[in-house]
N, C-alpha and C positions, 0 to 999 in steps of 0.2 A: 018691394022693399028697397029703399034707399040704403048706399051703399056708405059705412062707415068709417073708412079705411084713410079718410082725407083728415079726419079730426086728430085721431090720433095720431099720425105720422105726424102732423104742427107740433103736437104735443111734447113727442120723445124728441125732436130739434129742439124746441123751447129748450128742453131740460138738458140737454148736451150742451145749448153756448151755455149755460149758466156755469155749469162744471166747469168746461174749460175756463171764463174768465174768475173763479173764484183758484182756480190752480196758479192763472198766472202770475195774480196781484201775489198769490203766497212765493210764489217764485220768486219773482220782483223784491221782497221783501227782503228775502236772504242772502240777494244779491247785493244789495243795498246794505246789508250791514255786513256782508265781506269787503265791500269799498271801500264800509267808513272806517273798519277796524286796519285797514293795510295804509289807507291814510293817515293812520293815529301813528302807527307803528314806521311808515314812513317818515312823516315828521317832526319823529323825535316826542311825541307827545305822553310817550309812555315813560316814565318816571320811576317806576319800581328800581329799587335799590339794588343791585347784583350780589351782595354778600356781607354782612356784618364785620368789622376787621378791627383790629386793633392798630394802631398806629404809635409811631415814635419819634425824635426828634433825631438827624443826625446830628455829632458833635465831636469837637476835637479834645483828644487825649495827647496824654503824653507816654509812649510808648517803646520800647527797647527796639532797636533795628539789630535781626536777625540775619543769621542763613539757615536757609530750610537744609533741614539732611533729614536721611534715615537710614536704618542699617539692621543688622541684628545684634543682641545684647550673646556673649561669649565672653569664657572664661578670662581671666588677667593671663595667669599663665595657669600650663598643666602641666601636670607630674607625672611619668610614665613609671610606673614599677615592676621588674620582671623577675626572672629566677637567674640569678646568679652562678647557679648549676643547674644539671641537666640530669636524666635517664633515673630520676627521682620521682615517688607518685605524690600528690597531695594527699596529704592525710588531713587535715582539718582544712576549714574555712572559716574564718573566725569575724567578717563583715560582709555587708551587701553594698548595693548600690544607695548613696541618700547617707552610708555612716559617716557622720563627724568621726576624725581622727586627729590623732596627735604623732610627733615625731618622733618612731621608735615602736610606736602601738605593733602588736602583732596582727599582720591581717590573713596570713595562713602557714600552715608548716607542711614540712615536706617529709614520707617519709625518709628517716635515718635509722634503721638497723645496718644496712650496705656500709655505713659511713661510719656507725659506730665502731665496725669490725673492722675495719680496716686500719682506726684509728689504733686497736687495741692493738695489733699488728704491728703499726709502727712503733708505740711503747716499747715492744718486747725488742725491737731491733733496739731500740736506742738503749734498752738495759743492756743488751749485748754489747754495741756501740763500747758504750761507757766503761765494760769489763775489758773489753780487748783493751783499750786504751791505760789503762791500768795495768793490767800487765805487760804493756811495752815500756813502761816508763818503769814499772820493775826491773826489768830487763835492761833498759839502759843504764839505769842508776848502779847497776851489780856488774856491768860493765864497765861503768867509768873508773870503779876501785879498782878493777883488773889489768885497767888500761896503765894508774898508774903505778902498777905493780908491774907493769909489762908484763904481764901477763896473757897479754891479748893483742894481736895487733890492732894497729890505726883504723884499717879499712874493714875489721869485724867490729871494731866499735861504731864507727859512723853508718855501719847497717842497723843497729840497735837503736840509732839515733831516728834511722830514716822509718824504721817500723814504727815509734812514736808519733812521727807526723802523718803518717797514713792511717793510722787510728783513730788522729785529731780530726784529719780530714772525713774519713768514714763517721764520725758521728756528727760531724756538723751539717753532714748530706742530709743523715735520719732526722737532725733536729730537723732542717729544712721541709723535709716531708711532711714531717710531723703539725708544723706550722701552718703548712696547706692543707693538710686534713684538718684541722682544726678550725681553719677558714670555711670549708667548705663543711663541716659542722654547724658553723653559726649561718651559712645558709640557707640550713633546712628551714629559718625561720624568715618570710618573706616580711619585713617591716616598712612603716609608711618612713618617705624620707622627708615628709614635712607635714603642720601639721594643714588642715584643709577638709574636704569634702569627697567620697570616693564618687567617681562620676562614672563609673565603667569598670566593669567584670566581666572577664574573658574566660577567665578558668573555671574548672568544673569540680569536683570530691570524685577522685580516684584518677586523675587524668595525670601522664605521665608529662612532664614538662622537659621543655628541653632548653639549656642554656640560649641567655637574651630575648625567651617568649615573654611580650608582654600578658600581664596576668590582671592588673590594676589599674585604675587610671585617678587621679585625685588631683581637684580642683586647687589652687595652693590658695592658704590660708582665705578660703572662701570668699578674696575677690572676684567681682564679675565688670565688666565695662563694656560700654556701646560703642559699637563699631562704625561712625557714623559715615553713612557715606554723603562728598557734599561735590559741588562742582569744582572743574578743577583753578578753575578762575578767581573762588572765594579762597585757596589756602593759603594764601601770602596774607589775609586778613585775621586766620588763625593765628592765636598766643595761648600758649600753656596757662591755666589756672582759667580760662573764660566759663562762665557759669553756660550750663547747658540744661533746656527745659525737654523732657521726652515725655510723652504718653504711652503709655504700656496696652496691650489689649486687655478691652473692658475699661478701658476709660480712666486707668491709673496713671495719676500723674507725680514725676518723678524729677527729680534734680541734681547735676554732678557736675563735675569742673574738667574742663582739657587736660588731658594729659599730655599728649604728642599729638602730632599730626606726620602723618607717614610719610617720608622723603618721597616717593613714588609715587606712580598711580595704577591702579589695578588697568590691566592692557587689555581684558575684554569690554570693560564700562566705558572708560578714559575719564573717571572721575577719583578723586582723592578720598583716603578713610582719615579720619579723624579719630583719636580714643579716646576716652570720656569716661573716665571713674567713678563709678556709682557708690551709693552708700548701700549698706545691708542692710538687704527687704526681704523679705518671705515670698513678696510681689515677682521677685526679679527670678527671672529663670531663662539658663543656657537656651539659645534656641529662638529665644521670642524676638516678636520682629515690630520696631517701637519707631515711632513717626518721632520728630523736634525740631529744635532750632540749638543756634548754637548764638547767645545774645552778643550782641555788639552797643556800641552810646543806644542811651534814648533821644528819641525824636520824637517831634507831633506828627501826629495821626488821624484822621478825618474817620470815625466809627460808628457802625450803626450793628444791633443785633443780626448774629449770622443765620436766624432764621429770616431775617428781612430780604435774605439774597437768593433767588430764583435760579435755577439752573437750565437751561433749554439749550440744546445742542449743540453740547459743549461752550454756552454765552452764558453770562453774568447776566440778570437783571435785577431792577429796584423796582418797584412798582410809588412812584412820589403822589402825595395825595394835593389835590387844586384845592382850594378855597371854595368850589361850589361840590366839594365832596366826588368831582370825578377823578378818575386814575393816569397819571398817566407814566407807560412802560421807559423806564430808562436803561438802556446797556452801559454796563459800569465794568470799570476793572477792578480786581481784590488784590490787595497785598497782603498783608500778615493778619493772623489770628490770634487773639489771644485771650484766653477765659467767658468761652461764648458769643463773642463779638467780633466783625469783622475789619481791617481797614478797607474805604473804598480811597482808590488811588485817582479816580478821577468817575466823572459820569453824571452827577449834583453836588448841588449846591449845600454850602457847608449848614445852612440852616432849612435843609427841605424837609419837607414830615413824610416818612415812609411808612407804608402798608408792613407791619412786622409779622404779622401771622397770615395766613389765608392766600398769598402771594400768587400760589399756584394756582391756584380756581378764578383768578382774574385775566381779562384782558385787557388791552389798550382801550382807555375812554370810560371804561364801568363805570357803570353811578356807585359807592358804597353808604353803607351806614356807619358812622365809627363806634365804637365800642362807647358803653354807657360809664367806664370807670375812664376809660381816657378820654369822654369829654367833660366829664368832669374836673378830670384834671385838670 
């Protein structure tokens, strides 16, 4: 029997180079179009659009030149109200914090029993007061007939004289008392001394107060103004009555005129406050702390929308659009803002077309698409 071993051994070789070269051409294959795909992307042959954008034209306004300030918004002035007397308890409370008042209004009373009695006390001296005094003048009068009847000597008349003036003097003491308790009667009643807004309550219902505690605090006549603060360099360009534009938190926007500007400068900033008298808003509240400007002439101004402007570590950019719809990054400087839009102080050209939305999602060079309503336009 011939031996079979040499056929099929041909056979399983046959069949292994064929696998291998049907593995390599598919190898080959894929190499080949990882080539062609990094040569495309290489040179630039890839075309896809980087991002949809809307675009704008920059252009020149005409615009008020500013000083930036800010500060917090605080009372005009405030009114402190306290107790006039002491070792008294409160017996009512008659406002809170937030009451409109007027000048005179009661805002709390103090117990007076102590004060009543006391007063009633000095009444009864000064009925006394008043009899003694009467009956010295009795006395002198019935002396003076006696005197000139000689009946009397000189020097016991002018004692009858002298006890009349010490009985004058004796009741004008008691009026005098009288008039102090009386005062301190009408300050059982703690009254606003203007009218305004109470902004502060210290005292409590039953608490004994004691002479010059303040108790009240009240906004006068519910002015409020902003306190602005600005560099100390811009307050020689400060003038009383300058219109002044502030934004409130939450995006309130609000308008008031210079008042003053402070002869000093606060010695831990080294910057000057500004006061700036507001109009009455429900908006405005002690406290709040309000970005502005404080306007000076108009000038022109080179503006593009302030979402146009890119922000990256701590740099300005613009992103300007080419004529073949690619991008390209400009660092630009800002100046003033005003009603959503920025100035740019330098960086492009006054007629370049900027990337207004999408800014951030771009790089230097991007292809974009522009928006179908601004090309239209």
């Amino acid at each position: 029997m011939k031996s079979r071993s040499g056929p099929i051994a041909l056979t399983t070789l046959c069949v292994c180079l064929a696998l291998t070269a049907a593995w390599w051409g598919q190898s080959t294959g894929h190499l080949a179009g990882a080539l062609a795909a990094t040569a495309g992307k290489d040179g630039k042959e890839d075309t896809k659009p980087a991002l949809t954008v809307r675009v704008g034209q920059a252009h020149e306004a005409i615009w008020p030149l500013s000083i930036v300030a800010t500060g917090l918004i605080a009372p005009w002035q405030e009114a402190s109200v306290g107790a006039e007397t002491g070792g008294l308890r409160v017996a009512t409370l008659d406002v809170d914090v937030g009451t409109q008042v007027h000048a005179g209004d009661v805002l709390a009373t103090l117990a007076s029993e102590s004060v009543d009695a006391e007063l009633r006390r000095l009444l009864a001296m000064q009925a006394s007061a008043r009899a003694s005094l009467a009956q010295a003048r009795s006395n002198a009068e019935r002396a003076d007939v006696a005197r000139k009847g000689e009946a009397i000597a000189e020097q016991q008349y002018n004692d009858y004289q002298i006890a009349v003036q010490t009985a004058q003097a004796s009741l004008a003491a008691v009026d005098a008392q009288l008039d102090a308790q009386r005062v301190t009667k009408a300050h059982t009643r703690i009254v606003a001394v203007d009218d305004g807004v109470i902004s502060a309550r210290t005292v409590t219902l039953g608490k004994v107060v004691q002479t010059g505690e303040e108790l009240f605090r009240l906004i006068r006549r519910n002015r409020l103004e902003w306190q602005a603060e600005v560099d100390a360099r811009d307050l020689d360009r400060i003038r009383p009555g300058q219109l002044a534009r502030l934004t409130l938190p939450g995006g309130i926007s609000l308008t008031g005129h210079v008042r003053l500007a402070a002869p000093g400068l606060v010695s831990a900033t080294g910057r000057g406050i500004v006061y700036v008298s507001l109009p009455a808003s429900i908006a405005v509240r002690p406290g709040m702390y309000a970005n502005g400007s404080l306007e000076q002439a108009s000038t022109s101004a080179l503006v593009v929308p302030q979402t146009a402007v890119v922000v990256s570590d701590g740099t300005n950019y613009l992103f300007e659009v080419r004529p073949d719809h690619h991008v390209l990054r400009r660092q630009v400087a800002v100046g003033r803002r005003l009603s959503g839009q920025v100035e740019i102080v330098h960086g492009i050209a006054a007629t370049a077309t900027v990337v207004i939305d999408g800014g951030a999602f771009l790089g230097d060079g991007d292809l974009v698409r522009i928006s179908r309503t601004d090309a239209a336009s």
